[in-house]
C-alpha positions as CSV (number, residue, x, y, z in Angstrom):
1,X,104.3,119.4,120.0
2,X,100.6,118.3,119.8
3,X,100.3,117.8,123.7
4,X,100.5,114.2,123.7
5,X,98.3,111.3,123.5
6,X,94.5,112.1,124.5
7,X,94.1,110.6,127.9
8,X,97.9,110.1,128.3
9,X,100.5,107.7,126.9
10,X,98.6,104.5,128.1
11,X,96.0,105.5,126.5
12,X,97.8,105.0,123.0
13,X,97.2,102.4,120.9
14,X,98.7,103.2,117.4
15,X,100.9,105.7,115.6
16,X,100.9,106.2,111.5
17,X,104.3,107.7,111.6
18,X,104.8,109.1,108.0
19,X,101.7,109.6,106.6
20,X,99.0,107.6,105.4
21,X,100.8,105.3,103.4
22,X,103.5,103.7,105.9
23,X,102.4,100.8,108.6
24,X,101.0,101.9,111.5
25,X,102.8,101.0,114.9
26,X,101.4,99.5,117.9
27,X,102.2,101.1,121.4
28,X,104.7,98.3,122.7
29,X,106.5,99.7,119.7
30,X,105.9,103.2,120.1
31,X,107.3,102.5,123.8
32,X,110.9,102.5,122.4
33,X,111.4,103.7,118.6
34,X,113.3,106.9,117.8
35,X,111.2,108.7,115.1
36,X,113.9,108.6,112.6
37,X,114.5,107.0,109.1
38,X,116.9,104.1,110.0
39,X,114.4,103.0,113.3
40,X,111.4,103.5,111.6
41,X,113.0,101.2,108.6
42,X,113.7,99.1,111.4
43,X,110.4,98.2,112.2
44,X,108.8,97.9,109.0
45,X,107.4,101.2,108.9
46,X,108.6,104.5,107.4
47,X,109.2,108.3,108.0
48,X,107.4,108.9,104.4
49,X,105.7,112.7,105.4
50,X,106.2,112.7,108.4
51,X,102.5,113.4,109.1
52,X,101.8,111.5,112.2
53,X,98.4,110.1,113.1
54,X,98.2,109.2,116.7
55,X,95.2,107.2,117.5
56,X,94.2,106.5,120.9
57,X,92.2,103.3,122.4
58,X,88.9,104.5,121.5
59,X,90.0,104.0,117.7
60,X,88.2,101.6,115.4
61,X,91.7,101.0,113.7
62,X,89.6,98.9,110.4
63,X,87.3,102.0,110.3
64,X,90.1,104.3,110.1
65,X,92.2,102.5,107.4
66,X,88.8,102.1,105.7
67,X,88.8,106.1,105.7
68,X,92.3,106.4,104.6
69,X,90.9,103.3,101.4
70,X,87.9,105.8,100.6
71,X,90.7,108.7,100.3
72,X,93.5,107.2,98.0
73,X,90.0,105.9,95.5
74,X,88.4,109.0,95.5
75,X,92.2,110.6,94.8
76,X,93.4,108.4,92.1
77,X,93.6,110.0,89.0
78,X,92.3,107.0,87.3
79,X,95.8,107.0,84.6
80,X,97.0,103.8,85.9
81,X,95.2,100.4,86.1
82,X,96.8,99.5,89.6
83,X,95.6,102.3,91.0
84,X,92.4,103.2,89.3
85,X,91.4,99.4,90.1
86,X,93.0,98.7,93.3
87,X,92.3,101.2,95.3
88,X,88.5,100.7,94.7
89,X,89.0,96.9,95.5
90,X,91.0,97.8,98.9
91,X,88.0,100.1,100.3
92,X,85.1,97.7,98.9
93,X,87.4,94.6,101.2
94,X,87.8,97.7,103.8
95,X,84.1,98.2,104.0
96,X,82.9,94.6,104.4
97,X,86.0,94.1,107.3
98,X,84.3,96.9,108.9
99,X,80.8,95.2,108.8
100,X,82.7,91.9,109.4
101,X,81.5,90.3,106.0
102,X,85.0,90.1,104.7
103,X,86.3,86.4,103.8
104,X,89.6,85.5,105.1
105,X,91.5,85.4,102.4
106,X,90.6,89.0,101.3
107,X,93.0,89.8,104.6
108,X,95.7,88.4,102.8
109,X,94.7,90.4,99.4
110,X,95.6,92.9,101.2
């Protein structure tokens, strides 16, 4: 136990529930999932580490999955293209979302 959500429950606004590579979940379903494999599956999201990231309201939530972009580039090996290539594509569309100089399909790219 962490003690809770800075600034209490209401003050939640999103939960990474297994580790940087699983959706995040917003609160309304936070409010009601049971952190197990099945419910997690459930909801489109996953138990994957089980290292949860709680992130409260003052979160930029683009800035932080920009972060989390920079950190699977900068860790890629480099032996595969997909990842050797991708990643760096995903934090260069990360970083213009951030500075909102994205274009609207690049959401769907990713």
């Amino acid at each position: 136990h962490c003690g809770g959500v800075r600034g209490g429950w209401d003050n939640l606004l999103a939960v990474i529930p297994g580790g940087s590579s699983v959706p995040l979940l917003p609160k309304h379903i936070c409010d009601d999932v049971l952190m197990d494999y099945d419910a997690l599956k459930a909801v489109q999201s996953g138990l994957g580490t089980a290292a949860v990231i709680v992130m409260d309201k003052s979160t930029d939530v683009v800035d932080a999955i920009a972060r989390l972009s920079y950190f699977y580039k900068h860790e890629s090996c480099g032996q595969c293209t997909p990842c050797r290539e991708g990643t760096g594509w995903l934090w260069m569309i990360m970083e213009r979302l951030k500075v909102g100089n994205a274009k609207l399909e690049e959401i769907d790219m990713l």
